[in-house]
C-alpha positions in Angstrom: 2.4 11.2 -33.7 4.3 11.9 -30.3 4.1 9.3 -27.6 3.6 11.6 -24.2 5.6 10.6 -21.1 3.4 9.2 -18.1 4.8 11.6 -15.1 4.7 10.0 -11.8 5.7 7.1 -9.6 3.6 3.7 -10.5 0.8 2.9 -9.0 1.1 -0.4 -6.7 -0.3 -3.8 -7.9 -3.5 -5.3 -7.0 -0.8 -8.5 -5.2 0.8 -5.8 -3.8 -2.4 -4.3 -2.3 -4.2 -7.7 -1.1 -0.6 -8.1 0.7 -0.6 -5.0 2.3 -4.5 -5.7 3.5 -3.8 -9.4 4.3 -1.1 -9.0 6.5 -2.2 -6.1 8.4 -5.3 -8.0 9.1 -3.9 -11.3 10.2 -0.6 -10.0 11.9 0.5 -7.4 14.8 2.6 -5.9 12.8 2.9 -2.2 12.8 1.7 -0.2 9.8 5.8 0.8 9.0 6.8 -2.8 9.6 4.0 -3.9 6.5 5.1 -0.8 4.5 8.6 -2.3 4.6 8.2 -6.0 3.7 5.8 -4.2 0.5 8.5 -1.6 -0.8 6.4 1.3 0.0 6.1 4.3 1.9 4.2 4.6 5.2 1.7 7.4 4.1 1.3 5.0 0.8 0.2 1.9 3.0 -2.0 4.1 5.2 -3.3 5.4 2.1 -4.8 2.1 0.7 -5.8 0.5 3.8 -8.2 3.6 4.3 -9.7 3.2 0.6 -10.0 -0.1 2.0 -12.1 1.3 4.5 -9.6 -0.5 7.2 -9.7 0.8 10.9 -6.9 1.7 12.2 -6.6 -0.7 15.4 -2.9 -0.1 16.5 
């Protein structure tokens, strides 16, 4: 039996998610500024804080 290939960039971890939240929360750092210090894109970051049902304050 053939193994298939899994197409696509990984999915971030659930650290790297709580990260993301925690310091956005707690810090005035800008949304680009966070997506840096996680190794991830902008639209990525904006993505999880809004199924995180975050408001965007800044």
């Amino acid at each position: 039996m053939r193994q298939r290939k899994i197409l696509g960039r990984p999915s971030i971890t659930k650290s790297q998610k709580n990260k993301l939240i925690r310091l956005y929360q707690i810090n005035n750092l800008s949304v680009r500024d966070i997506a840096k210090m996680c190794n991830m894109k902008t639209s990525t970051a904006y993505k999880y804080l809004k199924k995180a049902n975050i408001q965007r304050s800044r």
